[in-house]
C-alpha positions as CSV (number, residue, x, y, z in Angstrom):
1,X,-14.8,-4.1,22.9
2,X,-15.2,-1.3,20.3
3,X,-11.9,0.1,22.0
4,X,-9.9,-3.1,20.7
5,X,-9.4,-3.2,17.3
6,X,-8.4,0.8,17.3
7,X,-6.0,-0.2,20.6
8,X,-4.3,-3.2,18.0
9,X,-4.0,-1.0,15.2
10,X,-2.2,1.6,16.9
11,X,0.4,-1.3,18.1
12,X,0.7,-2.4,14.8
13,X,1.2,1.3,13.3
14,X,4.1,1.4,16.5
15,X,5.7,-1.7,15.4
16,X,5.6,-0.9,11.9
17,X,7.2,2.7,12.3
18,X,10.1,1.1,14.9
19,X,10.7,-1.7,12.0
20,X,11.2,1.5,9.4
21,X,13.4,3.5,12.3
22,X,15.8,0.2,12.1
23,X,15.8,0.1,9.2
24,X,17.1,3.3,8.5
25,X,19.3,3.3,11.4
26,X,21.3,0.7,9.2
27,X,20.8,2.3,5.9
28,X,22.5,5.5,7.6
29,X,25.6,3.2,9.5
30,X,28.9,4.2,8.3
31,X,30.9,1.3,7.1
32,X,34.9,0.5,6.8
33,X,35.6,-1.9,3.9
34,X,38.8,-3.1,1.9
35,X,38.7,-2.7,-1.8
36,X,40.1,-5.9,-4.0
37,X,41.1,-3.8,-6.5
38,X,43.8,-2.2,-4.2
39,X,45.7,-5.4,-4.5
40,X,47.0,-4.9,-8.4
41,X,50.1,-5.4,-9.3
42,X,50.6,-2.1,-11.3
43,X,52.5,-0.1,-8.4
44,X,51.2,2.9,-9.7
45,X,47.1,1.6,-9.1
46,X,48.5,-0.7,-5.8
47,X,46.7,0.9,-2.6
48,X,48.5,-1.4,0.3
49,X,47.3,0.7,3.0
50,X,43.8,1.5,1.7
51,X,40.8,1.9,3.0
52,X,37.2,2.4,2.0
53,X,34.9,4.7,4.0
54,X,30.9,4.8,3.3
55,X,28.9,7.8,4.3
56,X,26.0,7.9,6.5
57,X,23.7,9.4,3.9
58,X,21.7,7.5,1.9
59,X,23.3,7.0,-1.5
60,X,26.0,9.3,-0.4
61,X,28.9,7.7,-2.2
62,X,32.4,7.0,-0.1
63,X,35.8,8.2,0.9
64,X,38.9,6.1,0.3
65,X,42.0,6.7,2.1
66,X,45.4,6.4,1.5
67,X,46.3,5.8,5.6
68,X,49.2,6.3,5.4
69,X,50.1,7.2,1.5
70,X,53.3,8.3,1.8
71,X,55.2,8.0,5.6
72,X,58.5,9.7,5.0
73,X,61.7,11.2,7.2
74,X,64.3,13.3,6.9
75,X,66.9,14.7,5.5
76,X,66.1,13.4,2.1
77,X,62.7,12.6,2.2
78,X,63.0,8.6,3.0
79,X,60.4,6.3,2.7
80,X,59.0,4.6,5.5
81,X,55.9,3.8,3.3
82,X,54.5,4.3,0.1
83,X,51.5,3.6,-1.2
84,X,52.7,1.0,-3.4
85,X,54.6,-0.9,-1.8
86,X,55.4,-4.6,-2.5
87,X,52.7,-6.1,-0.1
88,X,49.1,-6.8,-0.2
89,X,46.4,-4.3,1.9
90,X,47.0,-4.8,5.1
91,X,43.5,-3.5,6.5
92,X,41.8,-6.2,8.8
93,X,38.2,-5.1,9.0
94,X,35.8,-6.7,11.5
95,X,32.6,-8.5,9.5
96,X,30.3,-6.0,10.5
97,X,32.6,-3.1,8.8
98,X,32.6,-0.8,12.4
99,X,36.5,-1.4,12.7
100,X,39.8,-1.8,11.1
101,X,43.2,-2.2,12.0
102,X,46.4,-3.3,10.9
103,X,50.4,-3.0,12.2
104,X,53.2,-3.8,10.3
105,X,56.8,-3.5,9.7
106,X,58.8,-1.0,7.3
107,X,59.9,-3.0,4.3
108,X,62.5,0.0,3.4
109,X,63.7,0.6,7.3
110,X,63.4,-2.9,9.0
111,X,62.8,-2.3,12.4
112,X,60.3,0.5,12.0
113,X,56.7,-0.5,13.1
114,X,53.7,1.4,11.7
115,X,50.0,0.7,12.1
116,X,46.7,2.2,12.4
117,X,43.4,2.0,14.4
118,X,39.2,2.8,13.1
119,X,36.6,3.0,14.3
120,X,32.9,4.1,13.8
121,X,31.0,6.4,15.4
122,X,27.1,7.5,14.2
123,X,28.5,10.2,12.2
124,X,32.3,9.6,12.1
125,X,35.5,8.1,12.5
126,X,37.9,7.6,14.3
127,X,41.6,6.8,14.2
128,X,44.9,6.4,15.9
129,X,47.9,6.1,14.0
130,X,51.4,4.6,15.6
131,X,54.8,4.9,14.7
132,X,57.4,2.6,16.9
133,X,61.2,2.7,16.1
134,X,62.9,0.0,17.0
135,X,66.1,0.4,14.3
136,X,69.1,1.8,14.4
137,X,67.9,4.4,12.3
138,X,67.1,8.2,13.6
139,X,64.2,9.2,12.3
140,X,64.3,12.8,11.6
141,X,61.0,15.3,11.3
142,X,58.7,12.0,10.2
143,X,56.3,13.5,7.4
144,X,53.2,11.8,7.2
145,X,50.9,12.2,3.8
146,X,47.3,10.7,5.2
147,X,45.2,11.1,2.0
148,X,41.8,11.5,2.0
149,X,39.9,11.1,-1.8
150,X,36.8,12.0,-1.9
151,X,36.0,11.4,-6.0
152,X,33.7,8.9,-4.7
153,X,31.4,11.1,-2.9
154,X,27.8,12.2,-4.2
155,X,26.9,16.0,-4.3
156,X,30.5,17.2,-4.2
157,X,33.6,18.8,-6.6
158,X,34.5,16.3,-9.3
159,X,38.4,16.8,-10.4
160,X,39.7,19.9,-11.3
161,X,36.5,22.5,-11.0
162,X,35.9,24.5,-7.7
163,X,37.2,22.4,-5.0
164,X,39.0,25.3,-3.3
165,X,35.6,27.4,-2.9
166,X,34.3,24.0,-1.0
167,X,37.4,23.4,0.6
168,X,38.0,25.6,4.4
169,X,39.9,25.7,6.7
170,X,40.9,27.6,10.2
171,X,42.4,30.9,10.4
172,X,42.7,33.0,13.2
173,X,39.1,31.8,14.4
174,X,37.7,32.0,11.0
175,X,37.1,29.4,8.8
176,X,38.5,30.5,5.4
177,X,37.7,29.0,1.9
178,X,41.1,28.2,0.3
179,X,39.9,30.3,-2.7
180,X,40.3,33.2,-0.4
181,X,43.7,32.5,0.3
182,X,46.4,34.1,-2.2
183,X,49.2,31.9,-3.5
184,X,51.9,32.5,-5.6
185,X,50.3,30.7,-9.1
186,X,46.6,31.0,-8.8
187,X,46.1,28.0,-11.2
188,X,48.2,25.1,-9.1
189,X,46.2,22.4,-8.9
190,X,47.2,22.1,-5.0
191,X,47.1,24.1,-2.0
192,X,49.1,23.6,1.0
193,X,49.0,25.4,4.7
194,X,51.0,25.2,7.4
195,X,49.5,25.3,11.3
196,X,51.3,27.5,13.5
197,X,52.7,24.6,15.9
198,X,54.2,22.4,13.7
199,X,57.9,22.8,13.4
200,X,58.2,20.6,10.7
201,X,57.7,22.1,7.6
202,X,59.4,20.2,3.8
203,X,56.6,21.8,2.3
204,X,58.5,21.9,-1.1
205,X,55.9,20.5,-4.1
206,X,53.7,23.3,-2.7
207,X,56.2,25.9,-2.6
208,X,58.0,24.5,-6.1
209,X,54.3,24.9,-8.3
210,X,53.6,27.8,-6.4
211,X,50.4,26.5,-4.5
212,X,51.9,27.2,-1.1
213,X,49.4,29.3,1.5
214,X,51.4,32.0,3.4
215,X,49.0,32.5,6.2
216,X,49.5,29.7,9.2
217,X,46.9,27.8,9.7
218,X,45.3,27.5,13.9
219,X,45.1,23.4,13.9
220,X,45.1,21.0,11.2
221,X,41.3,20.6,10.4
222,X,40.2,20.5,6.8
223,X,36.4,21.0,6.0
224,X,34.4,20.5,2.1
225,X,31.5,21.4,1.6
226,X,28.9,20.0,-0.9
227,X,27.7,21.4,-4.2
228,X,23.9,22.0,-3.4
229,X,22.9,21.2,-0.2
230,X,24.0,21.2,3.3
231,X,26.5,18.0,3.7
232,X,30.1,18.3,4.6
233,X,33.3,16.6,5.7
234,X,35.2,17.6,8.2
235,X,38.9,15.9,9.0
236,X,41.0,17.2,11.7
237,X,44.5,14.8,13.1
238,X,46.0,16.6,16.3
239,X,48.7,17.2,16.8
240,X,48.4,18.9,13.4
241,X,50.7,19.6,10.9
242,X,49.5,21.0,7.8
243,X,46.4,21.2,5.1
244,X,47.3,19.5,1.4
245,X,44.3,20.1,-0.9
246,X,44.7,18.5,-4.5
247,X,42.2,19.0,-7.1
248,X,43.3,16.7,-9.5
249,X,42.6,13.4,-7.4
250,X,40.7,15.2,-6.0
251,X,42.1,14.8,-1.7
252,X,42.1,16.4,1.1
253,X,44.4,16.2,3.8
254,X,45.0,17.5,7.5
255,X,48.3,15.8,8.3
256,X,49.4,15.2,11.9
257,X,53.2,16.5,13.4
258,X,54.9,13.3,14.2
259,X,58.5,15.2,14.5
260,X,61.6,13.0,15.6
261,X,62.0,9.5,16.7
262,X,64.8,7.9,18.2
263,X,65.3,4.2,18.6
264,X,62.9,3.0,21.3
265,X,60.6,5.8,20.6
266,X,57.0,5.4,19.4
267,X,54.5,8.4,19.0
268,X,50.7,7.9,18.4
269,X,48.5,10.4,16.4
270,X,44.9,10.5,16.5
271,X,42.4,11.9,14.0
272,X,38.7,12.6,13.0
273,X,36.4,11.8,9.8
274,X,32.8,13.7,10.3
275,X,29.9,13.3,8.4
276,X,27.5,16.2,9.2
277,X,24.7,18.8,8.3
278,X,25.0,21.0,11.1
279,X,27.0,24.4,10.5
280,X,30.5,24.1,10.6
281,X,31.4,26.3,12.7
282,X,29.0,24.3,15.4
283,X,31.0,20.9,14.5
284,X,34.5,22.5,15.0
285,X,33.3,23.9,18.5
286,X,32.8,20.2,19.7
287,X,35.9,19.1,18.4
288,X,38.8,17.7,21.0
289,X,41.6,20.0,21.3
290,X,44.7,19.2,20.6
291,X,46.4,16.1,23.0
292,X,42.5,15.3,24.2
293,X,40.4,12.3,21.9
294,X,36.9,11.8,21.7
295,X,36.9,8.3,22.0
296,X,39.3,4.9,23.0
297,X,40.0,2.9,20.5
298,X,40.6,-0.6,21.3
């Protein structure tokens, strides 16, 4: 009988600990969520196609991304989408914030359908991004701009201070910080790569302030790293395109290769968002290769 109160206070002690374990499961659940604010009327603070990103780590701050921020063609840099355009945000997020999605039509090339898949995973995201052509219209060497702003993330570069010593990526095997790399004009608030796939290039604002990285890139697959500890992001959209790093928003960006679309075309794109602690060079060896994916999206 002795044996009884000891045997209850161990269940209560197991309860108690599984209760805490829950509870930190759902502290530590990434979550998608649509900001009101990107619904102003000023086209220059109007995010139509934004989307809010929490971290897994306790009071770790968010991402918000611009998917797309710009969605552009050629020759002449057209717009398929910007930012700002004339709509409200277009992000239908499910109520318990593991999935988002949204499709719509161009409202500058009617005809062209655009939209965009998430969804969680326990330390990422995951997305598919679809382009369908059904104008007139030949879309030529389609130039994505997928922006990625982390200012709203805890522990890492603020605006305009070191954010290419935090920023990496891929080099012939090796990941490289950007800081490493030489560019024409050392103090250009951007840096821009180029993978060695891609044949589609208009990399002309990096090339025009000078912020324009020579060396080709293996895959597009941009990591940051935090200030002090051991957190980082990794973001990686296959098939890849290029890297855009600007320190002035700050953003980072691994932009898929879309290339051509004809009428009756489509292309899908799919890409990564990874929360982690582990080394970086562990994380990038799990990664799909290029034309595989981690996970269906429904």
């Amino acid at each position: 009988m002795k044996l009884l109160p000891i045997f209850l206070f161990v269940l209560y002690a197991m309860q108690l600990t599984a209760q805490q374990s829950d509870v930190l499961q759902v502290a530590e659940k990434i979550r998608l969520y649509v900001d009101p604010a990107t619904n102003d009327d000023d086209p220059e603070k109007r995010m139509a196609y934004g989307l809010n990103v929490t971290t897994p780590w306790s009071d770790g701050g968010s991402i918000f991304i611009n998917l797309p921020e710009h969605l552009e063609y050629m020759p002449g840099t057209k717009g398929i989408a910007r930012h700002h355009d004339q709509r409200k945000n277009v992000w239908k997020v499910s109520a318990d914030g593991a999935s988002a999605s949204y499709t719509v039509e161009s409202l500058s090339v009617p005809g062209v359908f655009f939209g965009v898949k998430a969804q969680t995973g326990r330390d990422r995201v995951y997305f598919e991004m679809t382009i369908i052509n059904r104008s007139a219209v030949f879309l030529q060497s389609i130039r994505p701009m997928l922006c990625f702003q982390y200012h709203g993330l805890k522990g890492f570069p603020a605006a305009l201070t070191n954010n290419f010593a935090h920023t990496f990526i891929v080099v012939d095997g090796k990941l490289t910080a950007l800081n490493e790399l030489p560019v024409k004009t050392p103090s250009a608030i951007a840096r821009m790569a180029q993978t060695k796939d891609c044949k589609d290039e208009h990399n002309w604002w990096a090339e025009e302030m000078g912020g324009m990285i020579e060396t080709r890139m293996d895959r597009a697959l941009t990591a940051l790293t935090s200030l002090a500890d051991d957190r980082k992001v990794i973001l990686s959209w296959t098939p890849g395109k290029n890297l855009l790093s600007n320190s002035f928003i700050p953003c980072i960006h691994a932009d898929p290769c879309m290339g051509d679309l004809a009428n009756g075309g489509s292309r899908t794109v799919k890409g990564e968002l990874i929360f982690t602690r582990d080394a970086l060079s562990h994380i990038i060896g799990e990664l799909s290769e290029p034309g595989e994916t981690s996970v269906k999206i429904h």
